[in-house]
Every structure is written in structure tokens, then in C-alpha cells.
C-alpha positions in Angstrom: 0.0 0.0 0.0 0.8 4.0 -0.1 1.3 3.7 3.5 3.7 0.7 3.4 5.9 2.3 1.1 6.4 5.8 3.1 6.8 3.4 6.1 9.6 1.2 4.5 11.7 4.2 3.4 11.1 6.2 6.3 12.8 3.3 8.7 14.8 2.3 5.9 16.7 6.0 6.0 16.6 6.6 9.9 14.8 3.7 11.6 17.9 2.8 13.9 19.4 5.6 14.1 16.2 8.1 15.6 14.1 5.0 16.3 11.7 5.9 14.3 7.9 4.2 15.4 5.0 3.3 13.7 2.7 2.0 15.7 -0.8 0.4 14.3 -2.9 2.2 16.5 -1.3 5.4 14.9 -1.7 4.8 11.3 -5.4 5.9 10.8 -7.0 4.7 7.9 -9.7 7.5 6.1 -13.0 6.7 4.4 -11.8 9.1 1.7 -14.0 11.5 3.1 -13.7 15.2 4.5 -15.2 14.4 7.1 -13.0 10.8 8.0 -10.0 13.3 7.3 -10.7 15.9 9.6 -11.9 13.5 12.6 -8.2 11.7 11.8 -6.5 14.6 12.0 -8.0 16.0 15.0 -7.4 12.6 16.6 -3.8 12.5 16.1 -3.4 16.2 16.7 -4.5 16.2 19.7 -2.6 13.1 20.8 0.7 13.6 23.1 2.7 10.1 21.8 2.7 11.6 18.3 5.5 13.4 17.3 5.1 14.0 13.5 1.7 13.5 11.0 2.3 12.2 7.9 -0.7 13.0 5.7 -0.6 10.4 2.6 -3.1 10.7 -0.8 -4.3 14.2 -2.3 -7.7 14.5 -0.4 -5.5 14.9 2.9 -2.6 16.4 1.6 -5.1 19.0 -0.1 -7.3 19.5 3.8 -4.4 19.9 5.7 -2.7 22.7 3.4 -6.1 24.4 3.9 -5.6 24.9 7.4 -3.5 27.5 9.5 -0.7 26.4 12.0 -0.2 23.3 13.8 1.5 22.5 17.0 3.8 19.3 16.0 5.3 18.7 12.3 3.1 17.4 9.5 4.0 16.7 6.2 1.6 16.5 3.2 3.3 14.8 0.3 0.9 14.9 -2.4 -0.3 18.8 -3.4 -1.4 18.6 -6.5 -1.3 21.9 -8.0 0.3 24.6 -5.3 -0.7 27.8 -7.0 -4.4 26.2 -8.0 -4.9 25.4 -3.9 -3.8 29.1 -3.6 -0.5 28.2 -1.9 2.2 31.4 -1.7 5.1 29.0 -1.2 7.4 32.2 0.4 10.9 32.0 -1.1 9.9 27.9 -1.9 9.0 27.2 1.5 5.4 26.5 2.9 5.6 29.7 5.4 2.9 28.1 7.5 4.2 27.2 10.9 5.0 23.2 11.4 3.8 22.3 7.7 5.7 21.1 4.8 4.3 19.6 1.7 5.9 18.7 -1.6 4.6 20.4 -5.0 5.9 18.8 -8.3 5.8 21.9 -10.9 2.7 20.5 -13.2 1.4 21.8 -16.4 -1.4 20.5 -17.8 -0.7 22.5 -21.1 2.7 20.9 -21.5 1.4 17.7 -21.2 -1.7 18.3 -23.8 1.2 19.3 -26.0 3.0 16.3 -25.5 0.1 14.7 -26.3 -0.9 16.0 -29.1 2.8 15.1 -30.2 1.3 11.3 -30.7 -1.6 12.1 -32.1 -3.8 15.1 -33.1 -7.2 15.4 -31.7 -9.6 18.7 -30.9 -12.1 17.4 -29.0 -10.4 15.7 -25.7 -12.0 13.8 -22.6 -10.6 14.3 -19.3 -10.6 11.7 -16.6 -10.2 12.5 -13.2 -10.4 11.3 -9.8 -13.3 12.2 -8.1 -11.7 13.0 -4.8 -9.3 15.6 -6.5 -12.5 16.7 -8.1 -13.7 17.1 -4.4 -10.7 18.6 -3.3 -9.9 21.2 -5.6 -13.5 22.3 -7.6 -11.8 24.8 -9.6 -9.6 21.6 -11.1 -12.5 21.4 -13.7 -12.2 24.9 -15.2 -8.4 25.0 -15.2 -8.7 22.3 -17.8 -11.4 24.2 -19.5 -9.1 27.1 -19.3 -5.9 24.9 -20.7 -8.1 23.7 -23.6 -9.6 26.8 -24.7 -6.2 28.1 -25.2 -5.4 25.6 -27.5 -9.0 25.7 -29.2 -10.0 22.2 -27.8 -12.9 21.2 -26.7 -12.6 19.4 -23.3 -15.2 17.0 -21.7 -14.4 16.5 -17.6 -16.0 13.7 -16.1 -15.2 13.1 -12.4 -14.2 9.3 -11.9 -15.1 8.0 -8.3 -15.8 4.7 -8.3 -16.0 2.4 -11.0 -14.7 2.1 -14.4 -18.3 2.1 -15.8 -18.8 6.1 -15.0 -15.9 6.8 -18.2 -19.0 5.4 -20.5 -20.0 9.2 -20.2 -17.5 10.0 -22.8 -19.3 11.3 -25.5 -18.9 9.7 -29.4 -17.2 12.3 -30.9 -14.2 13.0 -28.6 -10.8 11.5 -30.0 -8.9 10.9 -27.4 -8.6 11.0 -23.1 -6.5 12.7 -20.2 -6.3 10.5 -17.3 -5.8 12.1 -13.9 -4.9 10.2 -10.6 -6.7 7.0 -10.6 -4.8 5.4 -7.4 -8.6 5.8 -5.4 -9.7 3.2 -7.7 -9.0 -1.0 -7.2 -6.8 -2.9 -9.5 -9.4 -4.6 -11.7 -11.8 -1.2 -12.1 -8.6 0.4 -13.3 -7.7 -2.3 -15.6 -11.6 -2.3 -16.8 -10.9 1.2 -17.6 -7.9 0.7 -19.5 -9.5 -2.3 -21.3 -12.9 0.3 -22.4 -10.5 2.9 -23.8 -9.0 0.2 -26.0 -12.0 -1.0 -26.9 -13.1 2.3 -28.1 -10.1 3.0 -29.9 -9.4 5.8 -27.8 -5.8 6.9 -27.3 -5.1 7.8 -23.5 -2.3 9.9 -21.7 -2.1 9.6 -18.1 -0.5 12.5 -15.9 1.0 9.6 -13.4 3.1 8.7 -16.3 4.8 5.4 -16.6 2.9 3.8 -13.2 0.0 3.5 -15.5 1.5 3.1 -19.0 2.8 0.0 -18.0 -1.3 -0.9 -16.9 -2.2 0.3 -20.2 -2.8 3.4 -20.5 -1.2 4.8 -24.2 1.5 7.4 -23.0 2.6 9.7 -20.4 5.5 11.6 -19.3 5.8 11.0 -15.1 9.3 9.2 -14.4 8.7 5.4 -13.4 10.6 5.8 -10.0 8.1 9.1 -8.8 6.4 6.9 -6.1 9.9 5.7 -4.7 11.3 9.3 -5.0 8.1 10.9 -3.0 8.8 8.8 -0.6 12.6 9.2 -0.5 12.4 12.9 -0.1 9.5 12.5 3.1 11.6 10.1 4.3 14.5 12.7 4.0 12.5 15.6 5.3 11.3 13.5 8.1 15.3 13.0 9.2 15.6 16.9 9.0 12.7 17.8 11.6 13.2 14.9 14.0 16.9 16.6 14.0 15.7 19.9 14.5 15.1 21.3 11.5 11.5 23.4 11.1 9.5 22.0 8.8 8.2 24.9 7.5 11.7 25.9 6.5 12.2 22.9 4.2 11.6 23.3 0.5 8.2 22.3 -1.7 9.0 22.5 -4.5 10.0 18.9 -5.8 11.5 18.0 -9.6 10.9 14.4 -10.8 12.3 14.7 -14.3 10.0 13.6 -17.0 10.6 11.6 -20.5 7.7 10.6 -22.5 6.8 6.5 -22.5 4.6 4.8 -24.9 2.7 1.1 -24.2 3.3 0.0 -28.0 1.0 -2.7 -27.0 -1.8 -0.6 -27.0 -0.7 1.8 -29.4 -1.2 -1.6 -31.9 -3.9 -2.3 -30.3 -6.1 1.4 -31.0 -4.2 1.1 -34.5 -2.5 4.4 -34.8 1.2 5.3 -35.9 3.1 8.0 -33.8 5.3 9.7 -35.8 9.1 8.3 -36.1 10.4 10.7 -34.1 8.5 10.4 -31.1 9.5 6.6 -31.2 13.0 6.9 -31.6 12.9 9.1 -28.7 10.7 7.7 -26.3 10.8 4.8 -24.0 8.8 1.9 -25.5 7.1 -0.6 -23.0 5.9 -3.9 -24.3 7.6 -3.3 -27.7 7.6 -6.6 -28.5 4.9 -8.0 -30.7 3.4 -11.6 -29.6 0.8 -11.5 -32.6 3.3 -12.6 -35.4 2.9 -16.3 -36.5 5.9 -16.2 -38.9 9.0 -15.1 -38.1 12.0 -14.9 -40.7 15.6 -14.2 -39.9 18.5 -13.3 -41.8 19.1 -16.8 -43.7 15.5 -17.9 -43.7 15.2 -14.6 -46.0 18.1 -15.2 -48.7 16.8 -18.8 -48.7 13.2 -17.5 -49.7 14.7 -14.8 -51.9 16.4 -17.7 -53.6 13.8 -20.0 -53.8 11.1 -17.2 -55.5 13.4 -15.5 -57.5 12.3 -15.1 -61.1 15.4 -15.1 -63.1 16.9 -18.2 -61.2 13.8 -20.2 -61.9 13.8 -19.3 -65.6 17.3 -20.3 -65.9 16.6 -23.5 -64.0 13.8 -23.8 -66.2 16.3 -23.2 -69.4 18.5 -26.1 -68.2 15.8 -28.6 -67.7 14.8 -27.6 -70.9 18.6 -28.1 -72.8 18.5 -31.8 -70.5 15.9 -33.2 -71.8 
């Protein structure tokens, strides 16, 4: 889980050295609601044998930026747009007393262009997750926004549960955005993945390569983000349990990017990005299991040989002379 893997780095970095402590009755598990956040929060706020809050997923990274001034450390790993939540990040610092968060610098125009790199479309879908959707409202119209600049016509359709709720994209749009899907399970994701194919659809998701290995088209997120999120808390962590303030630490958090395609499903929705974008990509399940004959070097000459015109006429010529 999300948890485990924050956990695991965390004592991994420091574990002996600060004896670091988790214990179960600490790590409080949300109903991915406001409301589950807030009496979490509260909860561990208010309880003297915690030192330090870590608040994991964008629902509770997104609450706990909205409030003012805590009285122990908490760190919120997961903003997902700091200047759309109306964070000033002061000389790339939160500036709110005993909060840090981190902020990877996101443009959703820079990845439309990417996008649109692939393959050329005015009339996009975008998927996202219905608790960022609950989180940050104005998330809708700063796609709007992004597409209008570019003269496309954008479709947002919030995804909460199920897979089924994409089948809202209308007929006409030409291809999909997919947001952060990590609320949904394993198999709804997949069923999503498995409808966009089916509809031809080609998909770019903003997580990048976690989901372009599932499936999804393309994307330009680095395929080590989740381990370096959680190398950095874990990092951050060290520095306030040292004596650092975490509201002196820095936000603002670089993951590099590099565009990835799934050539599986590019096959699959049958289009052809152009030969530079392949040469310059990285290429997941490049290699085709659909081929039923395959010919190497010799195999080749032999069968040049064996067809070739002006050999069989002269073979034909001697026969000829022989009998």
C-alpha cells in the first residue's frame, strides 16, 4: 500500500538511528472522506505520543494545506497543483508554521502538447479522480481554461468509483487525459484501460509510466516518482526529527519527466506515432506476440532464392537443354 511504502523508506533512512515508530494504533486509515480526514486529524493532533503527522493521498494532503498552524510537524506529500490550492510557497518554502508539503511543478498545457505530439485530436475527454475533483473544484475549469487556449474542446467527467462512469465520454471525442486514478481498485482500473481500447481511444495519463505499463497509451511522469516521493519525506522526516523546522524545508520537488509509450496498446487502438516520437521515447511492451511467422537473416536469402524469377527461368532453361 501507499502507507507501506512511506513506512519502509522512512525506517529504511533513519529507523535505527532516531528510532523511528509506527505504531498500528497510529496509522489511521480515512474513508476518503472530509469528514474521516478531519476527525483523523483531529485525533492524532490532539494526541501527546505523536511526534510527527504524515498526511498520505491528495484528499489529505489537499485538507491539511487548507488549514492554518499546527502544534507538531506534519507533512503533506501529495499537493497537486500549489498555485491552484492558492498556496504562496514564500521563497519555496510552505511559510505556514510546522507544515511542509511537496509540490511537483505540473502543467497540464505541456502535457496536452505532449500529447498531441502522438496524435492530433480537438475534441479531448478528461478523466479524473473524483476525490481531487472534491478537493480542488476549480480543477474542472483550469482544464477548461488549458483547452480553450489551444481551441480544444474538453469534456471532464469526475471518476469515483467504478470504471463504468468513463462510458460518459461522449462519441465524438478523439482521445482521453487521465488524472490520478490510485482511489480506484486494481481490476476497475484495468476495466478502464480495457474500455478505452475498446473504443479505440488513445489515453495519456499524468502519473506517467505507473499507469503506462497498466495500459494506458503514454505519459511523461518518471517510473521511479512513487519511490522518490517517498525518498524525499523520508529525507524531510530525518531533518525535523533533527531539528530542522519543517516549515523551512523546501516544496518544490522535480521528478524529471521523458515521454513513454505502451506499443501494445498503441497496436492495439491502430495508430502510428510519428518516427520521431519513437526513436525518442521509452517503448514498453515493444515486443509484438501476434506474429505467427517469423523470418531471420538466412531464412530470407533462402526464400529470396527459392522465388526468385530469373533463377527459376534459368533453372527452367536447363531442364529444358536436359531433356
Amino acid at each position: 500500500t501507499l502507507a507501506e511504502s512511506f513506512i519502509h523508506e522512512i525506517t529504511a533512512l533513519i529507523g535505527d538511528e532516531l528510532n523511528v515508530q509506527f505504531p498500528e494504533d497510529k496509522v489511521l486509515f480515512c474513508d476518503q472522506t472530509i469528514e474521516g480526514i478531519d476527525q483523523a486529524f483531529k485525533k492524532l493532533l490532539a494526541d501527546k505520543d505523536v511526534d510527527l503527522i504524515l498526511a498520505l493521498g491528495m484528499l489529505a494532503s489537499n485538507y491539511i494545506c487548507c488549514e492554518k498552524g499546527f502544534n507538531k510537524p506534519v507533512i503533506a506529500p501529495f499537493v497537486v497543483d500549489a498555485e491552484l490550492q492558492g498556496l504562496d510557497m514564500p521563497d519555496g518554502v510552505s511559510g505556514i508554521k510546522n507544515l511542509n508539503y511537496l509540490s511537483v511543478p505540473a502543467s497540464v498545457s505541456r502535457n496536452i502538447d505532449a500529447f498531441r505530439d502522438i496524435v492530433l485530436f480537438d475534441r479531448l475527454a478528461v478523466l479524473e479522480s473524483g476525490l481531487a475533483d472534491m478537493a480542488l473544484p476549480q480543477l474542472k475549469n483550469h482544464f477548461k481554461d488549458a483547452g480553450k487556449s489551444k481551441e480544444i474542446e474538453i469534456t471532464y467527467i469526475p471518476i469515483f468509483k467504478s470504471a463504468d462512469e468513463a462510458k460518459a465520454i461522449p462519441d465524438d471525442v478523439q482521445a482521453v487525459y487521465v488524472g490520478v486514478m490510485t482511489h480506484l481498485p486494481e481490476l476497475e482500473f484495468d476495466n478502464l484501460v480495457q474500455y478505452l481500447i475498446e473504443r479505440k481511444l488513445p489515453s495519456f495519463s499524468v502519473l506517467g509510466s505507473i499507469d503506462v505499463k497498466r495500459g494506458i497509451m503514454a505519459g511523461l511522469a518518471r517510473s521511479d516518482m512513487l519511490f522518490r516521493f517517498s525518498r524525499r519525506t523520508a529525507l524531510n522526516v530525518q531533518r525535523i526529527l533533527l531539528g530542522e523546522k519543517a516549515h523551512e524545508l523546501p516544496v518544490v520537488f522535480s521528478v524529471g519527466q521523458r515521454l513513454i509509450l505502451n506499443l501494445n496498446t498503441v497496436r492495439q487502438i491502430g495508430i502510428s506515432p510519428p518516427w520521431e516520437i519513437m526513436t525518442e521515447a521509452e517503448l514498453v511492451k515493444s515486443k509484438r506476440e501476434d506474429i505467427s511467422r517469423k523470418l531471420n537473416l538466412t531464412s530470407v536469402l533462402q526464400e529470396a532464392i527459392k522465388v526468385n524469377l530469373d533463377l527459376r527461368s534459368q533453372e527452367s532453361t536447363v531442364s529444358a537443354g536436359r531433356e
